[in-house]
C-alpha positions as CSV (number, residue, x, y, z in Angstrom):
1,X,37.5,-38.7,159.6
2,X,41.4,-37.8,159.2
3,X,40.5,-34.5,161.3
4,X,39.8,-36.1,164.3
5,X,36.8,-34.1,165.9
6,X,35.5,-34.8,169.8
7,X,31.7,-35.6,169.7
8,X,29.2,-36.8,171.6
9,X,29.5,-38.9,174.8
10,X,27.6,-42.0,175.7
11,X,25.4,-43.4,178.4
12,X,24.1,-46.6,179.5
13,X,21.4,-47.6,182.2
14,X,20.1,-50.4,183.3
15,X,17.7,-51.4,185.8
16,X,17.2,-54.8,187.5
17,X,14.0,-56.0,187.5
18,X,14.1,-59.1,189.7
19,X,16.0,-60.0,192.9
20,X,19.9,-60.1,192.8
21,X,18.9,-64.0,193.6
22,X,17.4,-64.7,190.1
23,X,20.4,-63.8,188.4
24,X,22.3,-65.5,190.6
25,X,20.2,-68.6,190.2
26,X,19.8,-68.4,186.0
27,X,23.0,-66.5,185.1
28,X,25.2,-68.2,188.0
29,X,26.5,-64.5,189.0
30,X,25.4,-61.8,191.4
31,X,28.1,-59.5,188.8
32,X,25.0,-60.0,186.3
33,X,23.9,-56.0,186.1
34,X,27.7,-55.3,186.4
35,X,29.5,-57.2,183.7
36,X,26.0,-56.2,181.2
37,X,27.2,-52.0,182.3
38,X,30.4,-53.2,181.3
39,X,29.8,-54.6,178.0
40,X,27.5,-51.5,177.5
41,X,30.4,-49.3,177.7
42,X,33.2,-50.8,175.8
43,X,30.6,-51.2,172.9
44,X,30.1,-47.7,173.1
45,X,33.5,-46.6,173.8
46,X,33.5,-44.9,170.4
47,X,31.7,-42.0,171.7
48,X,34.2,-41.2,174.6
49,X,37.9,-41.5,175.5
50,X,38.5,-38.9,177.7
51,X,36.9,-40.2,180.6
52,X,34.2,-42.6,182.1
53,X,32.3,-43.0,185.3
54,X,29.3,-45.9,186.8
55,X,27.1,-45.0,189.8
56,X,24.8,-47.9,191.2
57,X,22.2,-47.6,193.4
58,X,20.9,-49.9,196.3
59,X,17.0,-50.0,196.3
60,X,16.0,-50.5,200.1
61,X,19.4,-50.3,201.5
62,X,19.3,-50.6,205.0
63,X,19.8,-46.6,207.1
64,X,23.7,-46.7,208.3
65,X,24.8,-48.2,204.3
66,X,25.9,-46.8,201.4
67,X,23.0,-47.1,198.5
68,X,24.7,-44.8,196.2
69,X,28.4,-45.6,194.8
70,X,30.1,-44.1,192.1
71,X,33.2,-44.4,190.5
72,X,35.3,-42.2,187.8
73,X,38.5,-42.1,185.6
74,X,40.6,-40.3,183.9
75,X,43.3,-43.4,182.7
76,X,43.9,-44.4,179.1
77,X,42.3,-47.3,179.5
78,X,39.1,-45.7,182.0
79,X,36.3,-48.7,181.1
80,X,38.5,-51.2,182.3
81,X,40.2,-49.0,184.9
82,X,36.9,-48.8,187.0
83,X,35.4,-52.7,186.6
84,X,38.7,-53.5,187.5
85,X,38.4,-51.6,190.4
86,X,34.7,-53.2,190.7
87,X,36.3,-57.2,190.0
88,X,39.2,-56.6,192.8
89,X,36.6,-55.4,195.8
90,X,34.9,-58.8,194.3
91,X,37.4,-61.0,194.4
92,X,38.8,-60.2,198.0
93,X,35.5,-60.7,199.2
94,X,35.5,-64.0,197.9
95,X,38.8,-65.1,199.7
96,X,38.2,-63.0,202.6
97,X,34.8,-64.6,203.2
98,X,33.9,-67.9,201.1
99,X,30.8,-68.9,203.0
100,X,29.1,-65.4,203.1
101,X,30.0,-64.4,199.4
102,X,27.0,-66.7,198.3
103,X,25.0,-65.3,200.2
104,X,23.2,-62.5,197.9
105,X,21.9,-60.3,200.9
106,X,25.2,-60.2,202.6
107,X,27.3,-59.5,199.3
108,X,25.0,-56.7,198.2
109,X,25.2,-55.6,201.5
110,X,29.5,-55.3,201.6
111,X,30.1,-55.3,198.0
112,X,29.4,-51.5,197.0
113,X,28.9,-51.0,194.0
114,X,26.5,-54.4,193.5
115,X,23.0,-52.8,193.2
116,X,20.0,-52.5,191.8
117,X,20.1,-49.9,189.0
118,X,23.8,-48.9,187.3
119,X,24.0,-45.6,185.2
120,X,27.4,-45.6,182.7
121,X,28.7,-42.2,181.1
122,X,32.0,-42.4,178.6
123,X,33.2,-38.9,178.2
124,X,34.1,-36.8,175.1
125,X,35.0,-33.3,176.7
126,X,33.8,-30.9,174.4
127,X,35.5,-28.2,176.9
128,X,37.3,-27.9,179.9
129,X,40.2,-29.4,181.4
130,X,40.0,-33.2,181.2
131,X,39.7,-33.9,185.3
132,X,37.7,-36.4,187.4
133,X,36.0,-33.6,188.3
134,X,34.2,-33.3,184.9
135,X,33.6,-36.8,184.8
136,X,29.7,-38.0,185.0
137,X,27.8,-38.9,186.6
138,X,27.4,-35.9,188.6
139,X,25.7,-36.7,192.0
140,X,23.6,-34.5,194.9
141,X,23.3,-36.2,197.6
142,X,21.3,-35.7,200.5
143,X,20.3,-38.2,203.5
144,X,16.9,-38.4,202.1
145,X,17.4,-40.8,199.5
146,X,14.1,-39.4,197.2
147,X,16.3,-35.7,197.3
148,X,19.6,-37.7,196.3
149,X,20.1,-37.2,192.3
150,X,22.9,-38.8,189.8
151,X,22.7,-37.7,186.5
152,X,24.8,-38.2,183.1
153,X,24.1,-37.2,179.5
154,X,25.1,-36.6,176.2
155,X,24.0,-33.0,175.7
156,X,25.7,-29.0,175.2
157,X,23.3,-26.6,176.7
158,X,23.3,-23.4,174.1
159,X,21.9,-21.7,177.0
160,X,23.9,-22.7,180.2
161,X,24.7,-19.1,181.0
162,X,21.2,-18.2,181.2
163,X,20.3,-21.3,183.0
164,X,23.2,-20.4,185.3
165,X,21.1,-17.0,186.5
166,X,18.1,-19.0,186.6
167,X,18.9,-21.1,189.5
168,X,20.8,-17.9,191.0
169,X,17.2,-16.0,191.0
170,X,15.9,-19.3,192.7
171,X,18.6,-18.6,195.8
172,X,21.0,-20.9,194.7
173,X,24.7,-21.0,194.4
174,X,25.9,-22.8,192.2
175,X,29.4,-23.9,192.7
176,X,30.0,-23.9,188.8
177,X,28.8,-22.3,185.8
178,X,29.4,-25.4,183.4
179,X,26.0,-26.5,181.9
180,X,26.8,-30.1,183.9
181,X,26.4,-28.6,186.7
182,X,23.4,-26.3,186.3
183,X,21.2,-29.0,184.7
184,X,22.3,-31.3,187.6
185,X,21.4,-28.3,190.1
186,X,18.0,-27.3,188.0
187,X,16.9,-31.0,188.0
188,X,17.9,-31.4,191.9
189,X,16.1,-28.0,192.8
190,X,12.6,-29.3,191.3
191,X,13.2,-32.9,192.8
192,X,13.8,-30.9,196.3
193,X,10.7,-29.1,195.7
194,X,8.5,-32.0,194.7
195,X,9.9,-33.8,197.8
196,X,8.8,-31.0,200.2
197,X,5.7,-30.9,198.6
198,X,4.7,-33.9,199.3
199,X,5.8,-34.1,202.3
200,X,3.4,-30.9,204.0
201,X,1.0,-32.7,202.5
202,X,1.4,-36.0,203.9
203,X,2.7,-34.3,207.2
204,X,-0.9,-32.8,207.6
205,X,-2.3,-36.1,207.0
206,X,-0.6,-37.1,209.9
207,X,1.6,-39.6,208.8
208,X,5.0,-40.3,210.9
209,X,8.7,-39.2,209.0
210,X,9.2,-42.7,208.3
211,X,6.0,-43.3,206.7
212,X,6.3,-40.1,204.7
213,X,9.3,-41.9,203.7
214,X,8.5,-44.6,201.8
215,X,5.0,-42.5,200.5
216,X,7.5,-39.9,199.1
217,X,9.6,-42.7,197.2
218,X,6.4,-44.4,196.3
219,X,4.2,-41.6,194.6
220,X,7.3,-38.3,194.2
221,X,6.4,-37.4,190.0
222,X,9.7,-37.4,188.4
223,X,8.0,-36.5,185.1
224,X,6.5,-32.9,187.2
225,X,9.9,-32.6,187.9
226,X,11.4,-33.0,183.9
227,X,9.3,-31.2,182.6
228,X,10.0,-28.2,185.3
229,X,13.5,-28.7,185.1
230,X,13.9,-29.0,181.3
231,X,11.2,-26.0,180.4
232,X,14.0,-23.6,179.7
233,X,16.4,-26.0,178.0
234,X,18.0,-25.5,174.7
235,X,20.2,-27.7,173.5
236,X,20.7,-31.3,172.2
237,X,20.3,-33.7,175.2
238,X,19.9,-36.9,175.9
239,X,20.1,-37.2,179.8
240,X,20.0,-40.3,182.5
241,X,19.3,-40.4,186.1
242,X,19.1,-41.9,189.0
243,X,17.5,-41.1,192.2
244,X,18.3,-42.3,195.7
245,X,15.4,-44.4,196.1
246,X,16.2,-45.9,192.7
247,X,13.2,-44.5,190.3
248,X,15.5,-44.1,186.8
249,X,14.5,-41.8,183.8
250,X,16.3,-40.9,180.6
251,X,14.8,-38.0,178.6
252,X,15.6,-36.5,175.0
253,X,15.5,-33.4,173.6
254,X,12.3,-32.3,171.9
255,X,14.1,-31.8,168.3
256,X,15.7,-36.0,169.1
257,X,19.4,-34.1,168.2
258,X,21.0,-36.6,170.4
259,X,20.5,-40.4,170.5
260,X,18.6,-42.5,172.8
261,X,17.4,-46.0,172.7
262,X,15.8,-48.5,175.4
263,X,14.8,-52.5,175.3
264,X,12.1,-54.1,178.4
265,X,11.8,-57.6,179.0
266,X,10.8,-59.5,182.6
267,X,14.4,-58.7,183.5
268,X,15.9,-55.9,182.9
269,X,15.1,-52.1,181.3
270,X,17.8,-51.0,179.6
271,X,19.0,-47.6,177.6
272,X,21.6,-46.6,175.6
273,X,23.1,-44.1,172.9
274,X,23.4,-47.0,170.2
275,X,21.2,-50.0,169.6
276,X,24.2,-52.3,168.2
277,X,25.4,-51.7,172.3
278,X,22.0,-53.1,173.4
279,X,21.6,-56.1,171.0
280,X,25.4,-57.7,171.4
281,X,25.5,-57.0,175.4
282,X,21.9,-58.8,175.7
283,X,21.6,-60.7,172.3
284,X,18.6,-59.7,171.3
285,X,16.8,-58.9,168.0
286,X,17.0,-55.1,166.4
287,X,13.1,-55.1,166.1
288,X,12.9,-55.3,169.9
289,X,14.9,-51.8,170.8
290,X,12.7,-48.9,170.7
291,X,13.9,-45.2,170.2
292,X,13.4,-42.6,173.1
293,X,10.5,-40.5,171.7
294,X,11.7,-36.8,171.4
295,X,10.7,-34.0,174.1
296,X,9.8,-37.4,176.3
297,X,11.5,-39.2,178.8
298,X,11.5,-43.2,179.7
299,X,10.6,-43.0,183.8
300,X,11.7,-46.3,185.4
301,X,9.6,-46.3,188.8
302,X,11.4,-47.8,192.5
303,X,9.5,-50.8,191.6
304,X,10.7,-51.5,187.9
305,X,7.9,-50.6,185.9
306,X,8.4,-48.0,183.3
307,X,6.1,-45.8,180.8
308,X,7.4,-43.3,178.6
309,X,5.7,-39.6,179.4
310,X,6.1,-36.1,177.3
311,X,8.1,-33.5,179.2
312,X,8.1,-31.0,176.3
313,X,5.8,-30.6,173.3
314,X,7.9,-32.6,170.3
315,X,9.4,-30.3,168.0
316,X,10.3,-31.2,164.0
317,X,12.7,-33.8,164.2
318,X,16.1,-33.1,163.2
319,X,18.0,-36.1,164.6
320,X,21.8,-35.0,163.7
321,X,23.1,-36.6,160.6
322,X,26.7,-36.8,161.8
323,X,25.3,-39.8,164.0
324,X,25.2,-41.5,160.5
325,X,28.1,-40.3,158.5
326,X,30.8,-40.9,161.1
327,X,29.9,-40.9,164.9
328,X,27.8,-44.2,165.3
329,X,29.2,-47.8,165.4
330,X,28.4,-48.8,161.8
331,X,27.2,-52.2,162.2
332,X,23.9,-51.1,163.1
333,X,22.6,-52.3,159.7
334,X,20.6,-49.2,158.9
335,X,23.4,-47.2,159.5
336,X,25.9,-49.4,157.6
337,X,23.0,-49.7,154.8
338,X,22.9,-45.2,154.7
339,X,27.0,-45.3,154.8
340,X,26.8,-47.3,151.6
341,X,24.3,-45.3,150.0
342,X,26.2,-42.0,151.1
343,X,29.1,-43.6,148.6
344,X,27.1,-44.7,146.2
345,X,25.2,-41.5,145.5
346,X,28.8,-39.7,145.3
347,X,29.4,-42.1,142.1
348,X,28.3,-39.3,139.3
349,X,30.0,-36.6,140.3
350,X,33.4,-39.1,140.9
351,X,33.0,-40.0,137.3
352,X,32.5,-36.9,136.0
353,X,35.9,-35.5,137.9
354,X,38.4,-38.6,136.4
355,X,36.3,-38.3,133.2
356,X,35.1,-41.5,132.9
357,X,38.6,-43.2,132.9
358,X,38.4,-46.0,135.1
359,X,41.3,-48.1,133.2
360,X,43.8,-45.3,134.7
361,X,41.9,-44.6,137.9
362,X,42.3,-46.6,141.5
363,X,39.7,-46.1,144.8
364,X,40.6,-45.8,148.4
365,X,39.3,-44.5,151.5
366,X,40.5,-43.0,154.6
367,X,40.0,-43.7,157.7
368,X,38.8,-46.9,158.2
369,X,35.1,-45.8,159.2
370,X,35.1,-44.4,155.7
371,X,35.0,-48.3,154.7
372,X,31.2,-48.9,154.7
373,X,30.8,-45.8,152.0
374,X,33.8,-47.1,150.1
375,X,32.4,-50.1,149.3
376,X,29.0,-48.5,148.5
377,X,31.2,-46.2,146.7
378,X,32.5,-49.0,144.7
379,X,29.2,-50.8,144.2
380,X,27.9,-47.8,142.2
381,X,31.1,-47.8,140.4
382,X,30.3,-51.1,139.4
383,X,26.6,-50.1,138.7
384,X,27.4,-47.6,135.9
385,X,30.0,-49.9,134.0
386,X,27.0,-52.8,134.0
387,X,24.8,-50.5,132.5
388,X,27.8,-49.3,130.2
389,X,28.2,-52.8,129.1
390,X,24.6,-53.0,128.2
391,X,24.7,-49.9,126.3
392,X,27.9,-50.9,124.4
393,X,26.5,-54.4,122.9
394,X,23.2,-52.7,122.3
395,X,25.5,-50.4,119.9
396,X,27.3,-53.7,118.4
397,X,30.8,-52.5,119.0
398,X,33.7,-54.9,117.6
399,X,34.6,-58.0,119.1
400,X,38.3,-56.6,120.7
401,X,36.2,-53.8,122.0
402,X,33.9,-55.9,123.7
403,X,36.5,-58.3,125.3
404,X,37.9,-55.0,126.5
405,X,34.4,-53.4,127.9
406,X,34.0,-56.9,129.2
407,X,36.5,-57.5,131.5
408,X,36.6,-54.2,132.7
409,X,36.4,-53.5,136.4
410,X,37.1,-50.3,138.8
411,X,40.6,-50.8,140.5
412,X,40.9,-50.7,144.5
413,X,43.7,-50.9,146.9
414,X,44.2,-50.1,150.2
415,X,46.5,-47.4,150.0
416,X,46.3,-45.2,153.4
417,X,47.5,-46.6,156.7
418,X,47.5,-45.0,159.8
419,X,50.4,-46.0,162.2
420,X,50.6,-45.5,165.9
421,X,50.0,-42.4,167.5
422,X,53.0,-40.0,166.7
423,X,54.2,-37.8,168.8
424,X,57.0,-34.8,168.4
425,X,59.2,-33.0,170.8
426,X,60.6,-30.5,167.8
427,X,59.0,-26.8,168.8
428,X,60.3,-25.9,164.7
429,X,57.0,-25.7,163.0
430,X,58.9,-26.9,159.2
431,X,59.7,-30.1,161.3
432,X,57.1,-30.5,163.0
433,X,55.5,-30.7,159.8
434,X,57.3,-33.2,158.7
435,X,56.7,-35.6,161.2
436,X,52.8,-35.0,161.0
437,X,53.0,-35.9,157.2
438,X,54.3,-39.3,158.0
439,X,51.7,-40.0,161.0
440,X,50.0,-41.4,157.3
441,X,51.9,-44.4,155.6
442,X,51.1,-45.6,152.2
443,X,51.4,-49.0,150.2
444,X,53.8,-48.1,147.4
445,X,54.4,-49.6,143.6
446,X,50.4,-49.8,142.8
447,X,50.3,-46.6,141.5
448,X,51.0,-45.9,137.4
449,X,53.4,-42.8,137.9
450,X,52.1,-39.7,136.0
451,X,49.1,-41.6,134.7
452,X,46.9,-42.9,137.1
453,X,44.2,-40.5,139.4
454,X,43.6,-41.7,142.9
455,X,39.9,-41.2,144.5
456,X,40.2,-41.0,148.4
457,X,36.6,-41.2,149.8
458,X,36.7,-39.6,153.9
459,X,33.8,-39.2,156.0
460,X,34.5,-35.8,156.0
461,X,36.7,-32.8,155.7
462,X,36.5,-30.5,159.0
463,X,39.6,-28.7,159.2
464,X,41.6,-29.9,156.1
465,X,44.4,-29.5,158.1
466,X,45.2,-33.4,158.4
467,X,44.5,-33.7,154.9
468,X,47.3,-30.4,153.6
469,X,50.2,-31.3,156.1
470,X,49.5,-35.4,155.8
471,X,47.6,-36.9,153.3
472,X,47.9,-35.3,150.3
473,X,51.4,-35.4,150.8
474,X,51.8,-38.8,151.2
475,X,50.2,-39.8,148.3
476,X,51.7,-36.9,145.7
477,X,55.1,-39.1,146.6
478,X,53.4,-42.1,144.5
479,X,53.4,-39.3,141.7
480,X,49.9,-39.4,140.8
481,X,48.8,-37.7,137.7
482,X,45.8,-36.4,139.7
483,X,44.6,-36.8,143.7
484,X,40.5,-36.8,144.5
485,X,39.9,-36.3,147.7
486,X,36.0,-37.2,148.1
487,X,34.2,-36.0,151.4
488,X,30.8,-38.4,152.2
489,X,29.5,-35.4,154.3
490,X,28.9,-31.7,152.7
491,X,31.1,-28.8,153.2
492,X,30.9,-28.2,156.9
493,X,30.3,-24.3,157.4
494,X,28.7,-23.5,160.2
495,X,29.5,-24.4,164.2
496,X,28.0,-27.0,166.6
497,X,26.5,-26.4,169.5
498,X,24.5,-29.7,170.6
499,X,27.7,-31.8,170.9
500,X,30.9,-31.4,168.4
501,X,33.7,-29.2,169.7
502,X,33.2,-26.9,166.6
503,X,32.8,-23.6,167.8
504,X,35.2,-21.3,166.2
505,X,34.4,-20.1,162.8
506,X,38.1,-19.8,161.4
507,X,38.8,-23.7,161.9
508,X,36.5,-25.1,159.4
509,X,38.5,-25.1,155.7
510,X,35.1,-24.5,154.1
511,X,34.9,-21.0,155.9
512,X,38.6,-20.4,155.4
513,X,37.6,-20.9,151.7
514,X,34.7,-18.3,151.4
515,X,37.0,-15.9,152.9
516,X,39.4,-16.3,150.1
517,X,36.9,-15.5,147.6
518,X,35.6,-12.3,149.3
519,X,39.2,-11.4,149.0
520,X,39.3,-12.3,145.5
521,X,36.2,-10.7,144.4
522,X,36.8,-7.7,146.5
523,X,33.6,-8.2,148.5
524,X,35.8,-8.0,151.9
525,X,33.2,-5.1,153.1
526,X,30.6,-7.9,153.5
527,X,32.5,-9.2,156.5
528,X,31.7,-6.0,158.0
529,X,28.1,-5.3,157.1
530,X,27.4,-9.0,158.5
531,X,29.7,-8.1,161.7
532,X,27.5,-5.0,161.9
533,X,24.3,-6.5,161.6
534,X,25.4,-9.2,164.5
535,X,26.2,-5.9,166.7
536,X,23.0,-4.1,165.5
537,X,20.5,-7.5,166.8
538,X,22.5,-8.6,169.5
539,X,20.6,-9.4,172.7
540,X,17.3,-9.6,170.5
541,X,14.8,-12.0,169.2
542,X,16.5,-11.7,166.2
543,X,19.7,-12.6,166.9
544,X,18.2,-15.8,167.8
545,X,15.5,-16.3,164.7
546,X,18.5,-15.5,162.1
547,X,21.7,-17.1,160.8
548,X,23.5,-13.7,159.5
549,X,26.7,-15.8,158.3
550,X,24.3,-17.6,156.2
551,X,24.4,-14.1,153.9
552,X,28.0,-15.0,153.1
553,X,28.2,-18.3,152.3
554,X,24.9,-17.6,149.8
555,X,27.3,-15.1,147.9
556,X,29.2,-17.9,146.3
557,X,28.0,-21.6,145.2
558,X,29.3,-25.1,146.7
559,X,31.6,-25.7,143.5
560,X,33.1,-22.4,143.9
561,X,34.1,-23.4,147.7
562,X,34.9,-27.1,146.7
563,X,37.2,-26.0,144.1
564,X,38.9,-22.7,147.0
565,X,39.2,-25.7,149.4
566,X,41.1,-27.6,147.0
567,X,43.6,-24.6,146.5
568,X,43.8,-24.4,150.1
569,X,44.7,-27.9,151.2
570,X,47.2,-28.3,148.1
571,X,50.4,-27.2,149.3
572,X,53.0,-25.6,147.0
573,X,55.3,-28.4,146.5
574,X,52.2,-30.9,145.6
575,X,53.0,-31.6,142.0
576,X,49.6,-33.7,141.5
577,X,46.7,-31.9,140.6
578,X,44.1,-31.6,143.3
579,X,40.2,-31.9,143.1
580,X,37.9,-32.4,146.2
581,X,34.3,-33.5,146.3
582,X,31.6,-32.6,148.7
583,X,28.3,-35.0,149.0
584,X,25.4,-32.5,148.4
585,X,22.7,-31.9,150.8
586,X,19.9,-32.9,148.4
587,X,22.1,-37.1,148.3
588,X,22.5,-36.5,152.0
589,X,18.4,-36.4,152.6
590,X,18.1,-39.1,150.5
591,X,20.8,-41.3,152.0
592,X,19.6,-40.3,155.6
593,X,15.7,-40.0,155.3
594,X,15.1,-39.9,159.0
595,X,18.1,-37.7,160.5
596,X,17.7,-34.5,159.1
597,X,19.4,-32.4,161.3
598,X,21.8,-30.6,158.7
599,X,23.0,-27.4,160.4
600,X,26.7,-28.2,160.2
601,X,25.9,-27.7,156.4
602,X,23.0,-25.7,155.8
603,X,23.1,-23.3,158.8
604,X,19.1,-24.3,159.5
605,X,19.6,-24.6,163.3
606,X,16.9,-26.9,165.7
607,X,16.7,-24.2,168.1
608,X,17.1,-20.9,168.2
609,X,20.2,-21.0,170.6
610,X,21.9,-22.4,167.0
611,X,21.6,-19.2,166.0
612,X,22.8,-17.2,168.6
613,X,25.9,-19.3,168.6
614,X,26.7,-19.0,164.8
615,X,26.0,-15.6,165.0
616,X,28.7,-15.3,168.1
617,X,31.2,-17.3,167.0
618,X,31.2,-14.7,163.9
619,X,31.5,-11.9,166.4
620,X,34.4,-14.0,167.9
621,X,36.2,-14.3,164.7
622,X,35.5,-10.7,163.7
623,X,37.5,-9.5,167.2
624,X,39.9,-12.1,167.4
625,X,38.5,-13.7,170.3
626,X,39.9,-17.3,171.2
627,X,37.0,-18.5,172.9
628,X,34.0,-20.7,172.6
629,X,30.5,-19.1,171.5
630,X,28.6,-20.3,174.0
C-alpha cells in the first residue's frame, strides 16, 4: 500500500501444558515458552510497530513472589528491546549462580518473567499519543490472584463512550475513557463479581480463606464472566487474557471482524492473529490450526485444559477483507492463493484500458506486498494471449504473423523502489514536495519514451496522496505515453471503525472525488440534505440502522469516481496520461469467498456502531471538525 495506513495489532498466547522440567529435559531450555512468545511476535511484527508488551504468569507461585510480570516498549526495535531485557536477567543469573540456575524450581522462582502462561501484544496505535502507557497488556491487579486480570487485543470499540457510562452507573471510576481501559475495567468488574460470588457461597459452607482460595481458582466461570462483560460490545475484537491464577481465554467478536487462531497438542495451547506465526514458531502442519469460532472464546483452565464456549450468539460473518488484500503475512497459502486471484481477476479490465497492446505495454507493482497479485496479475496476462494464440491459428493467419503471435509475451520489470525512510527539515510546502517525490526511485532506460503504457498494480489507493506527490511523478520522468495505476482493492469510501485509523471522511481520494462531481453537476445541495438528515436521526435507532453517506456515493457510478480520482491524483505538470483501475466488489467476493466484510467499500457495516460512525464522521466533515468519529 504506498499510503501507508495503521491497522490492526497482534497477539500471541501461549500456555504451558507440562512442568517447566519437560521442556527443560526435551528442548534443553527452561527459555522454551519464552523464545516460542518471541518468535510469535517478530512473525507477527507486521501488524504493529508502535509498540509491544509480554506479561507471564506464575501458576502456584508461592504468597511473598511475584506471579505476574509484565514488560512494555516504546523503542524502534520494541520485540527485541524486551526479550533482550528477558535474555540479560537470564544470563546474570547464570554467572551469578551456576549451580542453582539448573535447578527449574529455583529459576522460576528468581527469574521473573519465566512462567507458566505468556500473553504478547504488538501495537498499531490507531489513536492516542504513542506512550508506554498505551501499551498492552493492560493489567488489574489485586492480591487475590483469581481478581488479578491482564488483557491485550486487537479490537476498536464503536461504543467505548457508552461503555465508559456503563461502568460509571456500576460505581466505578474509571481512570480513562480510552476503550482499553473500559473493556479492561468491564471484564475486571464481572471477574470481581464472580469472585465474591463464589466466595459467600463457599464462606457459608464453611470453608477456611485459604480453602476458598484454591475452590475460587478451581471452579470461578470465566465464560459467565465474557459473556457479561462483552454483552454490550460493538466492535471488531479479538481479545486475550490472563488471570492471576493462570486460567487464559481469547474471545472474538460475534461478526469474526478481527482474526484469531489457536493449535493444542500435549504441550502447549497456543493463539495468535495469523496462522503462518503458529506453523513456523512450532513447525507444524496448516491443517492442525483451527480458527477462533466467532461470538466464542477459547478458555484455557489453571490446569491446561481448554474448550471453546459461546459468549455471544454468532452473527453473519463478515471477516474483514483487508486481512487478505494487504494486512496479513502472505505466505499463508490461502491468502497468497486469493492475492493472486485478486490480480488475476483485474486482467479484463487492464486489457481493455492499454487496448489490447501488450507489444508497447510493461507491468509493475508497488509496494512489494503488491507482489503476490502481480504475479497473479501476470499469469492472467499470460492466460488471455494462450487463448489468443489458439484463436489466431484456428483463423490460419500467415506464417510471419504467427512467429509474431508466437513469441509474444507480456513485458515486466521492476520499476518502483522504495529507499530508506526520508525525512525533511524544509517547513516550504513546494520543497517539501519535492523531497516526498523522490522517497520513490525508479529503474530508468526500460521504458520506450512516448510509446510505451506502464500498469502499476497497488494493494490499494487510500489517500492518493503518496501516489499525486510521489509515484506518478516518478514514473512521468520515464516519459510514458500513458501511466495505469491499478488498485487490487475497490475504491475505499467509507471509514473504519473495527481497526484502520480511517476515520475522517475528507482523507480518502475516492470521497474527495464524489465531491468534485457534486460540484460539477451542481448537485452541491445534496451535501446538505444528507447533513440534515444526519442532524434530523441523530441519537436514534436510525442513525444506527442507516448509512446516509451511502445516498451520495449512489448518485454517481464507480467509473465516474475511478476516472475523478484519476484527475485528482494527476498533477498539472504530469505530461503522461493517467488512468486508474479499481477491483470491483463482485471479483473481490470471488477472490475472497470467506471474508466478506466489505464496508470500507460498500458502506454495509457488521454492526450497527458502523453506522453511527460513518454517519458522524459526515457530521465531522460537514462542521469542520478535526476529530475522530468515535
Amino acid at each position: 500500500m504506498s499510503d501507508a495506513i495503521k491497522h490492526e495489532c497482534g497477539i500471541a498466547l501461549i500456555r504451558l501444558r507440562k512442568p517447566t522440567q519437560y521442556y527443560v529435559d526435551k528442548y534443553g531450555t527452561a527459555m522454551y515458552g519464552i523464545n516460542k512468545l518471541y518468535l510469535l511476535m517478530e512473525k507477527q511484527h507486521n501488524r504493529g510497530q508502535d509498540g509491544a508488551g509480554v506479561a507471564s504468569i506464575k501458576i502456584d507461585a508461592e504468597p511473598g513472589t511475584e506471579y505476574i510480570s509484565r514488560y512494555r516498549s516504546v523503542k524502534t526495535q520494541a520485540i527485541p528491546a524486551i526479550f533482550g531485557k528477558v535474555s540479560r536477567a537470564y544470563t546474570k543469573l547464570k554467572k551469578q549462580f551456576p549451580d542453582q540456575v539448573n535447578d527449574t524450581k529455583w529459576l522460576k522462582k528468581n527469574l521473573s518473567f519465566l512462567g507458566d502462561v505468556y500473553l504478547g501484544h504488538l501495537r498499531y496505535g490507531t489513536h492516542g499519543l504513542n506512550s508506554i502507557d498505551n501499551c498492552h497488556p493492560m493489567v488489574r491487579e489485586n492480591n487475590w490472584r483469581s481478581r488479578s486480570l491482564a488483557v491485550a487485543g486487537n479490537f476498536n470499540m464503536t461504543n467505548a463512550d457508552e461503555l465508559f457510562n456503563v461502568l460509571v452507573d456500576i460505581g466505578q471510576h474509571p481512570r480513562q475513557t480510552t476503550d482499553t481501559i473500559t473493556v479492561l475495567e468491564k471484564i475486571g468488574h464481572f471477574l470481581d463479581e464472580e469472585n465474591q460470588s463464589l466466595f459467600e457461597s463457599y464462606k457459608q459452607q464453611q470453608y477456611t480463606n485459604t480453602e476458598i482460595t484454591h475452590l475460587i481458582e478451581d471452579n470461578l466461570n470465566l465464560q459467565r464472566v465474557l459473556r457479561r462483560a462483552c454483552k454490550d460490545f460493538d466492535g471488531g475484537y479479538a481479545m486475550a487474557g490472563l488471570t492471576g491464577y493462570g486460567a487464559a481465554f481469547v474471545v472474538r467478536d460475534p461478526a469474526g471482524i478481527r482474526p484469531a487462531y489457536y493449535y493444542i497438542d500435549e504441550e502447549v495451547v497456543v493463539i495468535a492473529s495469523e496462522k503462518p506465526a503458529i506453523k513456523t514458531a512450532f513447525g507444524i502442519e496448516y491443517s492442525q490450526i483451527q480458527e477462533v469460532t466467532p461470538g466464542h472464546a477459547l478458555i484455557i483452565n489453571k490446569n491446561g485444559g481448554s474448550r471453546e464456549l459461546e459468549i455471544l450468539p454468532e452473527a453473519e460473518k463478515k471477516s474483514c477483507s483487508f486481512e487478505r488484500i494487504y494486512f496479513s503475512r502472505g505466505n499463508d497459502p490461502e491468502i497468497y492463493q486469493e492475492r493472486k486471484r485478486m490480480g488475476e481477476l483485474l486482467v479484463p479490465q487492464v486489457l481493455e484500458s492499454i487496448d489490447y497492446d501488450l507489444k508497447n505495454t510493461v507491468f509493475s507493482y508497488i509496494p512489494n506486498t503488491a507482489e503476490t497479485a502481480w504475479l497473479g496479475m501476470m499469469q492472467g496476462i499470460e492466460d488471455y494471449l494462450r487463448k489468443y494464440r489458439k484463436e489466431a491459428i484456428l483463423k490460419g493467419v500467415s506464417p510471419e504473423e504467427l512467429d509474431e503471435i508466437l513469441v509474444a509475451k507480456p513485458r515486466a520489470e521492476k520499476l518502483v523502489i522504495k529507499d530508506a525512510k526520508m525525512r525533511t527539515f524544509i517547513t516550504d510546502n513546494d520543497n517539501r514536495d519535492d523531497l516526498v517525490a523522490h522517497v520513490y526511485d525508479t529503474t530508468y532506460e526500460v521504458i520506450n519514451k512516448g510509446v510505451d503504457t506502464i500498469v502499476m498494480i497497488d494493494d490499494s489507493i487510500v489517500r492518493g496522496t503518496t501516489l499525486e506527490k510521489s509515484i506518478i511523478r516518478m514514473l512521468d520522468r520515464l516519459e510514458p505515453k500513458k501511466i495505469v495505476v491499478v488498485s487490487c482493492a475497490p475504491q475505499i469510501r467509507y471509514p473504519d471503525c473495527y481497526g484502520i485509523d480511517m476515520s475522517k471522511l475528507k482523507e480518502f481520494v475516492a470521497f474527495r472525488a464524489m465531491l468534485h462531481l457534486l460540484e460539477e453537476n451542481d448537485l452541491d445541495e445534496k451535501l446538505e440534505e444528507v447533513y440534515d438528515k444526519c442532524r434530523m436521526y441523530e441519537g436514534t435507532e436510525t442513525f444506527k440502522h442507516s448509512n446516509f453517506v451511502k445516498e451520495l456515493f449512489d448518485l454517481f457510478t464507480p467509473e465516474q469516481i475511478s476516472a475523478k480520482v484519476a484527475q485528482i491524483v494527476r498533477a498539472p505538470e504530469i505530461n503522461a496520461e493517467v488512468e486508474v483501475i479499481f477491483q470491483t466488489i463482485e471479483n473481490l467476493h470471488e477472490a475472497c469467498p470467506n471474508h466478506t466484510g466489505d464496508w470500507y467499500f460498500t458502506g454495509n457495516y457488521p454492526t450497527l456502531g458502523g453506522n453511527k460512525v460513518v454517519n458522524r464522521a459526515f457530521m465531522n466533515f460537514m462542521e469542520k471538525k478535526e476529530v475522530r468519529a468515535y
